[in-house]
OpenMM code with the backbone's topology and positions (N, CA, C; nanometers):
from openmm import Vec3, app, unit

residues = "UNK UNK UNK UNK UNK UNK UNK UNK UNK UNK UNK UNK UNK UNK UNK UNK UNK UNK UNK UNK UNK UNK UNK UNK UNK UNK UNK UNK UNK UNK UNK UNK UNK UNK UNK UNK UNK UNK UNK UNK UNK UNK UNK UNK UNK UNK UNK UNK UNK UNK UNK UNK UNK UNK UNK UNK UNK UNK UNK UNK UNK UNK UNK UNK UNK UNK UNK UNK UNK UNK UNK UNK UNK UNK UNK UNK UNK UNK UNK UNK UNK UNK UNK UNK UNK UNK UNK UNK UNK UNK UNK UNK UNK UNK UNK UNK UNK UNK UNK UNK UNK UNK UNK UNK UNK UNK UNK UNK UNK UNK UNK UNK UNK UNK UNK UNK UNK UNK UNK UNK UNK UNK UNK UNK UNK UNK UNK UNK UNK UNK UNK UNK UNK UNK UNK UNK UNK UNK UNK UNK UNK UNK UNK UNK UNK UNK UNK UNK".split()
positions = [
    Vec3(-0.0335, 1.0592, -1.4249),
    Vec3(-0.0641, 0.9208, -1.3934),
    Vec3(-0.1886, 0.8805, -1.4730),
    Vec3(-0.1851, 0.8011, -1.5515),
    Vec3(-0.2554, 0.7325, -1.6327),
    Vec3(-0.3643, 0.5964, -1.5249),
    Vec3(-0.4571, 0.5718, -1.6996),
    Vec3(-0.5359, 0.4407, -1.5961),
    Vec3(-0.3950, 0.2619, -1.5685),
    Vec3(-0.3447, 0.3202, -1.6409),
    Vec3(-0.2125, 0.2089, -1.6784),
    Vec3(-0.1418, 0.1755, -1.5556),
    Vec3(-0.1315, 0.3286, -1.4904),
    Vec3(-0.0253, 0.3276, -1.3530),
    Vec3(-0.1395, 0.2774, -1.2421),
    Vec3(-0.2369, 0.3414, -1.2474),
    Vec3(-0.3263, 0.2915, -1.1489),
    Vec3(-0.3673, 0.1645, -1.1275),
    Vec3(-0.3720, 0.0942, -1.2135),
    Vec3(-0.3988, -0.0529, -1.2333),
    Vec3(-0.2680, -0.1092, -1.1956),
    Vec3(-0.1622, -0.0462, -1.1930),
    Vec3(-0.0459, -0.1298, -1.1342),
    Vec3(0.0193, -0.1171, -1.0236),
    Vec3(-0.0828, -0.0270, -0.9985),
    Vec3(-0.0210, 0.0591, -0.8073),
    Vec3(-0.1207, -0.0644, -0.7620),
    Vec3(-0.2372, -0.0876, -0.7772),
    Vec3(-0.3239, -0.1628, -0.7219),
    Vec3(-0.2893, -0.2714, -0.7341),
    Vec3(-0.2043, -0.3369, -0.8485),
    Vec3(-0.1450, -0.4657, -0.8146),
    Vec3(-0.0822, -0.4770, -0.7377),
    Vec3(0.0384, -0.4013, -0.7338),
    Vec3(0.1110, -0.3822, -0.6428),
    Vec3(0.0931, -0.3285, -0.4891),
    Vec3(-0.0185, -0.2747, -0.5129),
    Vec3(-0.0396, -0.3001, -0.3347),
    Vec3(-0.1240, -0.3905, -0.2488),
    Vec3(-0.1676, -0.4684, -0.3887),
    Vec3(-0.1644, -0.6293, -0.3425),
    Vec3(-0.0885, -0.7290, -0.2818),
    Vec3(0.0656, -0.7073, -0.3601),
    Vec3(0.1541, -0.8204, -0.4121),
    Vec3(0.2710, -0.7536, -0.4232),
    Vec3(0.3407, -0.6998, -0.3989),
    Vec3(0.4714, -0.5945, -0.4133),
    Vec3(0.5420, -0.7081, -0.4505),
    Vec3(0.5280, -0.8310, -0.4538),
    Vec3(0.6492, -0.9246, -0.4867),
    Vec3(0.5855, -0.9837, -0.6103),
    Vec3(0.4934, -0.9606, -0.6572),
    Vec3(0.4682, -1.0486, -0.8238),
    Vec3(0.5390, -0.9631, -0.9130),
    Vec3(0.5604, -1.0722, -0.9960),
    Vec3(0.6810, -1.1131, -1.0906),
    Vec3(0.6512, -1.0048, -1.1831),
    Vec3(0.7560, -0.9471, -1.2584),
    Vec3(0.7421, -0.8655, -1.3346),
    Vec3(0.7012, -0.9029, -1.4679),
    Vec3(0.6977, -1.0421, -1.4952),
    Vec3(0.6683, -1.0919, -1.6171),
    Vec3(0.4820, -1.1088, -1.5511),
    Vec3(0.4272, -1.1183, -1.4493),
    Vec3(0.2685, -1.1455, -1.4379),
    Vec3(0.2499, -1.0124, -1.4595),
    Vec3(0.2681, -0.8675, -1.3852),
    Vec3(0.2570, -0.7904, -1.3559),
    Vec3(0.2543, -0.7213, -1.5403),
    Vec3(0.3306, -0.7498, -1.6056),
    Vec3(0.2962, -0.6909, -1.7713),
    Vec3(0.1933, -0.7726, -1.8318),
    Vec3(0.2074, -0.8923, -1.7901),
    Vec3(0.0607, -0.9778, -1.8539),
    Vec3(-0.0660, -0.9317, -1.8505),
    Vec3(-0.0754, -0.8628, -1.7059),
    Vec3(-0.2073, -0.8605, -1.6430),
    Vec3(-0.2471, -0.7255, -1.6942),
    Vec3(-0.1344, -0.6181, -1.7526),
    Vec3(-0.1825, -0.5230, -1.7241),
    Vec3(-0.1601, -0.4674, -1.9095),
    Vec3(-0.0670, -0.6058, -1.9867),
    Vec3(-0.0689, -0.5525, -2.1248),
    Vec3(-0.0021, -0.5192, -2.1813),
    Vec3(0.1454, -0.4556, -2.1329),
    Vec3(0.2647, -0.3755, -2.1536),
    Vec3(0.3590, -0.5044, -2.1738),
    Vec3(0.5259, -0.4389, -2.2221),
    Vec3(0.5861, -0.5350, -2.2186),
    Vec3(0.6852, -0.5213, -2.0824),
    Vec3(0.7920, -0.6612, -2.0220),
    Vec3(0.8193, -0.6594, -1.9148),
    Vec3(0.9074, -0.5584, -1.9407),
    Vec3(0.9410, -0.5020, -2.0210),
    Vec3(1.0414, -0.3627, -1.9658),
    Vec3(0.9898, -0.2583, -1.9915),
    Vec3(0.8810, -0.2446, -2.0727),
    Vec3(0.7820, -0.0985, -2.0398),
    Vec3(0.7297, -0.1264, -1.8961),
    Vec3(0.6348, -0.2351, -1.8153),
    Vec3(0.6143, -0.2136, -1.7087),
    Vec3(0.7122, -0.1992, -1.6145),
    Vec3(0.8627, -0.2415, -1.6333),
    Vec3(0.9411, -0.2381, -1.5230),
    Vec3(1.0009, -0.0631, -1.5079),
    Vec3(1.0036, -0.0019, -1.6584),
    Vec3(0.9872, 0.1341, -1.6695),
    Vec3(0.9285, 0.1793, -1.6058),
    Vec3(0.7767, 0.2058, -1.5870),
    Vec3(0.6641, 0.2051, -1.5078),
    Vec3(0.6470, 0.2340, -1.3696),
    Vec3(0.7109, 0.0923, -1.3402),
    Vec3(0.7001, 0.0594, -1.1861),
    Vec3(0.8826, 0.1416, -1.1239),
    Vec3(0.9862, 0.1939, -1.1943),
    Vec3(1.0933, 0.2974, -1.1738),
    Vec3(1.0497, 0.4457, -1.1899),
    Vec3(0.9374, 0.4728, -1.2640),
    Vec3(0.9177, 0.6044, -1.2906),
    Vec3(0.7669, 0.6326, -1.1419),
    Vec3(0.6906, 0.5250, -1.0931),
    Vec3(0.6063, 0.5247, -0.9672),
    Vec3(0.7160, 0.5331, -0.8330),
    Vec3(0.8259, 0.4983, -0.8515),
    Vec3(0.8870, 0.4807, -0.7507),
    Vec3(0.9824, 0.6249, -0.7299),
    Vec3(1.0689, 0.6728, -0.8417),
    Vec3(1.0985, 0.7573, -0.8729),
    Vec3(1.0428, 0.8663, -0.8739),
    Vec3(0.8931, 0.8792, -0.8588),
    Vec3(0.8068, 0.9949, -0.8592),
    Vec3(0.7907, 0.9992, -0.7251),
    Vec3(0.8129, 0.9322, -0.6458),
    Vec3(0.7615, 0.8841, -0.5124),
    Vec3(0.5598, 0.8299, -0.4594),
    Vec3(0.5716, 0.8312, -0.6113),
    Vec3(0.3971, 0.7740, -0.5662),
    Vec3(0.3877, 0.6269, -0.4918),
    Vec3(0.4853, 0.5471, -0.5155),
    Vec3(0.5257, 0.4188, -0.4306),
    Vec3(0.6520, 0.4491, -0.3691),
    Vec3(0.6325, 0.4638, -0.2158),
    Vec3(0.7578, 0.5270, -0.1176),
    Vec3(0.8370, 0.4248, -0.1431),
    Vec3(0.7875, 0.2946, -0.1181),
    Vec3(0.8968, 0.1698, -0.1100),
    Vec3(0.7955, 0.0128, -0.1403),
    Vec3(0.8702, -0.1022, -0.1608),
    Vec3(0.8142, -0.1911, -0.1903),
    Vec3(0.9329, -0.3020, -0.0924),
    Vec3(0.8396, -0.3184, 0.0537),
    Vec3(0.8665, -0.4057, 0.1692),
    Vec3(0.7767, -0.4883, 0.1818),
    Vec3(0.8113, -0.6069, 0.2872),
    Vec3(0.7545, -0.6861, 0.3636),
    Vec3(0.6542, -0.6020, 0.4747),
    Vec3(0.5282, -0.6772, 0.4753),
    Vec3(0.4668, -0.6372, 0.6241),
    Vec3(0.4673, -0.7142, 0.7176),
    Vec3(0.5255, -0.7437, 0.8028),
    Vec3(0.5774, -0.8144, 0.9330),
    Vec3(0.4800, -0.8030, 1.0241),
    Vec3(0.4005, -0.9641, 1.0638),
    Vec3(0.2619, -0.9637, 1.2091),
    Vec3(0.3176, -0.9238, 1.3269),
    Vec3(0.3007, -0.7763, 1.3577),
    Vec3(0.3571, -0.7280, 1.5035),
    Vec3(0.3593, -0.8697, 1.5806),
    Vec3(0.2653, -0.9612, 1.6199),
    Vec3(0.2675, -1.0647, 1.7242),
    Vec3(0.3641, -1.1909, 1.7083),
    Vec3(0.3574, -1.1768, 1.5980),
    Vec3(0.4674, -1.3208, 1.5731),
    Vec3(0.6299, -1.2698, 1.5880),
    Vec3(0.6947, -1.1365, 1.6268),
    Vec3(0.7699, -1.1238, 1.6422),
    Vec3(0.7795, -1.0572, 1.7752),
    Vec3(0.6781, -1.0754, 1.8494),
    Vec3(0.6196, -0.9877, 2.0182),
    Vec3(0.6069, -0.9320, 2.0012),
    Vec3(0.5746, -0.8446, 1.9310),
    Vec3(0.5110, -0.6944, 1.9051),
    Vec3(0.3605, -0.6789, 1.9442),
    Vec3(0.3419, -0.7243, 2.0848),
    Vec3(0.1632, -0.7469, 2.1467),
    Vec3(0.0680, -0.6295, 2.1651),
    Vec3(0.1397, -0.4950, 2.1915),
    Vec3(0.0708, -0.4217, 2.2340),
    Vec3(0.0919, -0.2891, 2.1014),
    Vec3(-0.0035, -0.2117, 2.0783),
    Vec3(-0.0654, -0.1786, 1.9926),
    Vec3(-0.1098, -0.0569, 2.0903),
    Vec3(-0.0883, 0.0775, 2.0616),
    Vec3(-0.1275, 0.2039, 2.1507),
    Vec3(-0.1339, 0.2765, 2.0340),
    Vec3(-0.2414, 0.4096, 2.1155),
    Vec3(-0.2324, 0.5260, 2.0077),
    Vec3(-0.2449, 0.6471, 2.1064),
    Vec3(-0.1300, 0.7285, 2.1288),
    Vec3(-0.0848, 0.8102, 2.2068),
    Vec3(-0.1390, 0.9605, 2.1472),
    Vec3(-0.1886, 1.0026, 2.2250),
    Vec3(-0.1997, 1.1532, 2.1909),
    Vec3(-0.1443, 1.2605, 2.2556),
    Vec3(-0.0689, 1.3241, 2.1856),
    Vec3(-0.0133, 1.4278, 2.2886),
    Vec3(-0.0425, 1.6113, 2.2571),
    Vec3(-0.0366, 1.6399, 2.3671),
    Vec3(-0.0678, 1.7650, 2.4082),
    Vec3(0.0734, 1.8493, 2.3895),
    Vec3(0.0849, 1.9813, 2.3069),
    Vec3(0.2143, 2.0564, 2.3308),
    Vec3(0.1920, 2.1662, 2.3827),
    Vec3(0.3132, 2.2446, 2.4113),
    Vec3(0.2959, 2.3618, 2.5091),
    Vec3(0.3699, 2.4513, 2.3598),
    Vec3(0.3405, 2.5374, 2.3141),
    Vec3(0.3446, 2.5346, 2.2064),
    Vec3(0.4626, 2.6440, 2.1858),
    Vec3(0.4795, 2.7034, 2.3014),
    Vec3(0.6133, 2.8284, 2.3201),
    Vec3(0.7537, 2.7111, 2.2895),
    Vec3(0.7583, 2.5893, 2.3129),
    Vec3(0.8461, 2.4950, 2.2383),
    Vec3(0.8318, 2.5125, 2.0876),
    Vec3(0.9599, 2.4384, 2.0502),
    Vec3(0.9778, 2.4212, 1.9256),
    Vec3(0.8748, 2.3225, 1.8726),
    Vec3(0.7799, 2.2942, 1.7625),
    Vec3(0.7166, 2.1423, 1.7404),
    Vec3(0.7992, 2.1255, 1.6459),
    Vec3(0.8759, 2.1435, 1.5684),
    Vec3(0.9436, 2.0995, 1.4625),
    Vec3(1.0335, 1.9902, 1.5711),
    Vec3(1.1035, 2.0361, 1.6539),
    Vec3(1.2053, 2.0168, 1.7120),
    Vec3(1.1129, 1.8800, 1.7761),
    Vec3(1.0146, 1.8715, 1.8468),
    Vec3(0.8866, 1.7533, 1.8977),
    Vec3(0.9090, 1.6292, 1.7424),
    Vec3(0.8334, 1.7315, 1.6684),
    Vec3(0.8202, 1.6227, 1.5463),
    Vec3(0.9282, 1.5311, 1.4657),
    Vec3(1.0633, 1.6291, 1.5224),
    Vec3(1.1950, 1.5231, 1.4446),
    Vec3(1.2211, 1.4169, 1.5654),
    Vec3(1.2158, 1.4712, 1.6595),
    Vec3(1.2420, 1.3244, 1.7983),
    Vec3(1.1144, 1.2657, 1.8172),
    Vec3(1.0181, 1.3091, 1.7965),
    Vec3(0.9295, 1.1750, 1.8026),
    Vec3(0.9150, 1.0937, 1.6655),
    Vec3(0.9663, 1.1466, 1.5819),
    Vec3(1.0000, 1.0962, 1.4642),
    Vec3(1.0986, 0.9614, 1.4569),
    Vec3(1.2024, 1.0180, 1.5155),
    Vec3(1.3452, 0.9247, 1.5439),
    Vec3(1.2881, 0.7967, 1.6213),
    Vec3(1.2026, 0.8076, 1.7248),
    Vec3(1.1655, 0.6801, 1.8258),
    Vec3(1.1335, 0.5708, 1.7281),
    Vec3(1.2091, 0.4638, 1.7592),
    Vec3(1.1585, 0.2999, 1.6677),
    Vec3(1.0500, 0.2632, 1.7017),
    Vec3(0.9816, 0.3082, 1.8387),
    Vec3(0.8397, 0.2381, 1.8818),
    Vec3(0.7307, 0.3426, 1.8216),
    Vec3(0.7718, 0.4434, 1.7744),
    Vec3(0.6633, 0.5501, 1.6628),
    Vec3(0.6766, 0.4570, 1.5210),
    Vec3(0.5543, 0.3965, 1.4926),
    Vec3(0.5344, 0.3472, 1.3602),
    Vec3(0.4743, 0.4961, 1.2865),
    Vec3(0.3823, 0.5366, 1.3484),
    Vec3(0.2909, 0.6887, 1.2686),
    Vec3(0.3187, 0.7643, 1.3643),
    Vec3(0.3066, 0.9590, 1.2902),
    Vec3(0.3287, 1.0218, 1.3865),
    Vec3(0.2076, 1.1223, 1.3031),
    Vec3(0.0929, 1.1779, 1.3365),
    Vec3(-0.0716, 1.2575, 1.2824),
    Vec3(-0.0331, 1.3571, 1.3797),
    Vec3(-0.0321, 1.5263, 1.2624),
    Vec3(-0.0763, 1.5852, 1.3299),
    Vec3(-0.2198, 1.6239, 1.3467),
    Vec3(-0.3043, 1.6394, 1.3972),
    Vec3(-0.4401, 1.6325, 1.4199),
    Vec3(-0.5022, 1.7167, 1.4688),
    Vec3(-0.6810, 1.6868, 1.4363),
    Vec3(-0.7320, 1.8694, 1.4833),
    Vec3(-0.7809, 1.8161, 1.6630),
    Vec3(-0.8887, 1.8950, 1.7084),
    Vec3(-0.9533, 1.8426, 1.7414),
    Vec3(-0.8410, 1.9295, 1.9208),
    Vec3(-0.8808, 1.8369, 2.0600),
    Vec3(-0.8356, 1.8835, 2.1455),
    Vec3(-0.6925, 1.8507, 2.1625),
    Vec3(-0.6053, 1.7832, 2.0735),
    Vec3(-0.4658, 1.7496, 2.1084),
    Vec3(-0.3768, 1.7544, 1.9907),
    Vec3(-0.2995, 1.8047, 2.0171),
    Vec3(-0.1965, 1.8408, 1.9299),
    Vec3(-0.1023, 1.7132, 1.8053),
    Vec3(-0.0540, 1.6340, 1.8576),
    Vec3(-0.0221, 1.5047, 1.7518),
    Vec3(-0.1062, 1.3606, 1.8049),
    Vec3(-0.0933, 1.2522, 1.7180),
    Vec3(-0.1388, 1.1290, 1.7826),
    Vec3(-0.0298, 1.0581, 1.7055),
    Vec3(0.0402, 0.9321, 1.7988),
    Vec3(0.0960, 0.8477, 1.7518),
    Vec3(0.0837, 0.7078, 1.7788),
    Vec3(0.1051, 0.6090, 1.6398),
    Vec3(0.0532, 0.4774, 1.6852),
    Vec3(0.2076, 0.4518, 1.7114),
    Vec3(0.1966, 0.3754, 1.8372),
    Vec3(0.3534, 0.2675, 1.9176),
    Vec3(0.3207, 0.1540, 1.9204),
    Vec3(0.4219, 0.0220, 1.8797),
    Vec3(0.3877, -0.0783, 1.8726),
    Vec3(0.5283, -0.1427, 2.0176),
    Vec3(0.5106, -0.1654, 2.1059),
    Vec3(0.5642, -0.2437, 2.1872),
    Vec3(0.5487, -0.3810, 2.2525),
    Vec3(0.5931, -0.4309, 2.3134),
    Vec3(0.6513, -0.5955, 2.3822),
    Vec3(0.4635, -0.6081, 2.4557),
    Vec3(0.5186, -0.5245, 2.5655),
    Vec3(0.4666, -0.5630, 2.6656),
    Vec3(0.4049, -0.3996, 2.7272),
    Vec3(0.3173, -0.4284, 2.8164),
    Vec3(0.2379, -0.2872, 2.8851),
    Vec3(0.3611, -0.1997, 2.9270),
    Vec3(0.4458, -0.2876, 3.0270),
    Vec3(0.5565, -0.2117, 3.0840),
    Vec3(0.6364, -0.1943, 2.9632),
    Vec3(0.6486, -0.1921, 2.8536),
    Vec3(0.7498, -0.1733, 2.8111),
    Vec3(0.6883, -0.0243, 2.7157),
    Vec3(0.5642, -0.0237, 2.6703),
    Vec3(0.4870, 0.0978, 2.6155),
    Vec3(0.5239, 0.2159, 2.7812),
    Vec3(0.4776, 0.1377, 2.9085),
    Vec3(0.4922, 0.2462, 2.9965),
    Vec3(0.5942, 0.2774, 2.9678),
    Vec3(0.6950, 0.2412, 2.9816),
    Vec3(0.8550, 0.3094, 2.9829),
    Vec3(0.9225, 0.3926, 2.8931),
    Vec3(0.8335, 0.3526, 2.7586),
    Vec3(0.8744, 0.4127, 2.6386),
    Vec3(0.7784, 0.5500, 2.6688),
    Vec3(0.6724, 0.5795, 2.7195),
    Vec3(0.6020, 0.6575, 2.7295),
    Vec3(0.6702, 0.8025, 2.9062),
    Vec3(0.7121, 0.7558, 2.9755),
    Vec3(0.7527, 0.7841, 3.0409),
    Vec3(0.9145, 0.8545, 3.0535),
    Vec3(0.9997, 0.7368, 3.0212),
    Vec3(1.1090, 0.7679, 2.9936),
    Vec3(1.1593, 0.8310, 2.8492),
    Vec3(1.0665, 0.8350, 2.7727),
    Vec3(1.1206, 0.9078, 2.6301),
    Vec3(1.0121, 1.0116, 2.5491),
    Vec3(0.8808, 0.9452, 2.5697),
    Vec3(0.8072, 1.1197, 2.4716),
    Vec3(0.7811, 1.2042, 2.5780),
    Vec3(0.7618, 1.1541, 2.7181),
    Vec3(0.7257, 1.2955, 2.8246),
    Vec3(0.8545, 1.3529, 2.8448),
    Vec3(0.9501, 1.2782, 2.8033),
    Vec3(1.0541, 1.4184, 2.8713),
    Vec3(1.1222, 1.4942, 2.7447),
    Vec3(1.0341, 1.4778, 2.6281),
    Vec3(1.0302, 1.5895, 2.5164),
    Vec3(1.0092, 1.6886, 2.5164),
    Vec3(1.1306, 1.8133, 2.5148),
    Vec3(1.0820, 1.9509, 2.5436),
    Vec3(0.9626, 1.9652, 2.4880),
    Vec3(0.8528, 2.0523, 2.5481),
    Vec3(0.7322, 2.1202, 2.5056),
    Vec3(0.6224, 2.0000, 2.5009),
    Vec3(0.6555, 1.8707, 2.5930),
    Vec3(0.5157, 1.7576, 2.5847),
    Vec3(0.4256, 1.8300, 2.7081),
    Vec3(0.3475, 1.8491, 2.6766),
    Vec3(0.2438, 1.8988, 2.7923),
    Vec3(0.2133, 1.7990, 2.8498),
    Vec3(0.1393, 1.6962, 2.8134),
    Vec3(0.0509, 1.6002, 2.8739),
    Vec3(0.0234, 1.5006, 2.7233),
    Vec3(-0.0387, 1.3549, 2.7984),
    Vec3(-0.0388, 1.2645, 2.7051),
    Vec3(-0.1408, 1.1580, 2.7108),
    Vec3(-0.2037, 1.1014, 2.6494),
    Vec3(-0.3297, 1.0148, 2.6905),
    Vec3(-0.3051, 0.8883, 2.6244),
    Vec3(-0.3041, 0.7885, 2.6303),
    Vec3(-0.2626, 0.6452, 2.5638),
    Vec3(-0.4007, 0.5794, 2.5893),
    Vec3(-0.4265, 0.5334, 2.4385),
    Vec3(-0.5627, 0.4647, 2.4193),
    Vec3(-0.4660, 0.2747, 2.3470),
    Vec3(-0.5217, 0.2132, 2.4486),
    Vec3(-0.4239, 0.0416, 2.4275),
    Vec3(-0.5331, 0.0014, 2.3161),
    Vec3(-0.5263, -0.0604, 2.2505),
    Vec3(-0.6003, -0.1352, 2.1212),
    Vec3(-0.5706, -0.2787, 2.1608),
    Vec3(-0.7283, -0.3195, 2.1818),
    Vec3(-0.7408, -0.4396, 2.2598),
    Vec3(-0.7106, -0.5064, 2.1402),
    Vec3(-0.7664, -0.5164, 2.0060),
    Vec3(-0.8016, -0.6123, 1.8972),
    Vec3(-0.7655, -0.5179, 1.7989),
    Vec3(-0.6825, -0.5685, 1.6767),
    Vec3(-0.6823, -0.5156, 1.5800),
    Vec3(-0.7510, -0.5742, 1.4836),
    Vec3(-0.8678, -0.5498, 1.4102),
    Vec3(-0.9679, -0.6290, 1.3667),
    Vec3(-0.9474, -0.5718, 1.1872),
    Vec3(-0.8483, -0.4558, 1.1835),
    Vec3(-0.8585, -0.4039, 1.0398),
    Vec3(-0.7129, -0.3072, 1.0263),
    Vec3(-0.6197, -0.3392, 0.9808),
    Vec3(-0.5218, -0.2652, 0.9177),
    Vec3(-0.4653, -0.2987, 0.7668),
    Vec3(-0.4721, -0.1620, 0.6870),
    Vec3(-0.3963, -0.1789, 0.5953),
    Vec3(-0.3473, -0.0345, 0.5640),
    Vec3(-0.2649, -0.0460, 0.4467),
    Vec3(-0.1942, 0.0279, 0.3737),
    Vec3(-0.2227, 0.0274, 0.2519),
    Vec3(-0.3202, -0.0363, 0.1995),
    Vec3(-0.4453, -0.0720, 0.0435),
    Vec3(-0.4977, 0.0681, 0.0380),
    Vec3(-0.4851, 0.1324, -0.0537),
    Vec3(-0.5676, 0.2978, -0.0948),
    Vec3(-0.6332, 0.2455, -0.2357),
    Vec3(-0.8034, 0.2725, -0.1957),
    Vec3(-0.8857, 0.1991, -0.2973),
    Vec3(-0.8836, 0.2921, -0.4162),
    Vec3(-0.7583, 0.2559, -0.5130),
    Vec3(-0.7466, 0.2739, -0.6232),
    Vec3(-0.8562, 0.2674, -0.7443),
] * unit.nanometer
topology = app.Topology()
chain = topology.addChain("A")
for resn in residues:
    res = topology.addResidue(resn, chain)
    for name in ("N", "CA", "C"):
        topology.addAtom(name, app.Element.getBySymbol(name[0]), res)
């Protein structure tokens, strides 16, 4: 990876939707060397994908948790990590140091609806020991920007 690619990962994780004709302007190349470029970043997997980011709230997505869980470790965690994997309300799944075994951010409706998801689906995951849910009153800073 060159200074070439880096300068265009950073555009692009500006703007994943500017034009491929700005995107060679800005950066110097022509539009089918950069569109080369931006197939060989994608293809390498240094850019997983190039989506929309959707405001959890404008589609009810109000509540905002970060779950930590405890394993009993004579379970499988592989077997933990592919089903808590699978859950649609797991946006992230960290394994982590410290006193607990994974942390995951869940984005749900409503309180009752994080309870239920929390109750009815990661505690009755073979090998969940125990679980602590920290609610995120304010989200004051998220991104997916890596200061290139």
């Amino acid at each position: 990876m060159d200074e070439i690619d880096r300068r265009l990962l950073a555009l692009l994780q500006k703007d994943g939707r500017r034009a491929s004709a700005d995107l060679a302007k800005v950066i110097g190349l022509s539009v089918s060397a950069t569109n080369e470029r931006v197939r060989k970043l994608l293809d390498s997997g240094a850019v997983r994908a190039i989506e929309a980011i959707v405001e959890p709230a404008s589609v009810g997505f109000g509540v905002t948790a970060f779950v930590f869980v405890d394993l009993d470790y004579a379970f499988s965690e592989e077997k933990f990590v592919l089903a808590a994997s699978s859950f649609k309300e797991v946006l992230e799944l960290h394994h982590v140091t410290g006193s607990h075994s994974y942390m995951l951010k869940v984005r749900e409706r409503t309180n009752a609806d994080l309870n239920g998801f929390i109750v009815s689906s990661l505690k009755r995951l073979q090998g969940v020991r125990s679980t602590e849910t920290l609610i995120a009153l304010e989200t004051v800073k998220e991104t997916m920007v890596l200061p290139l």
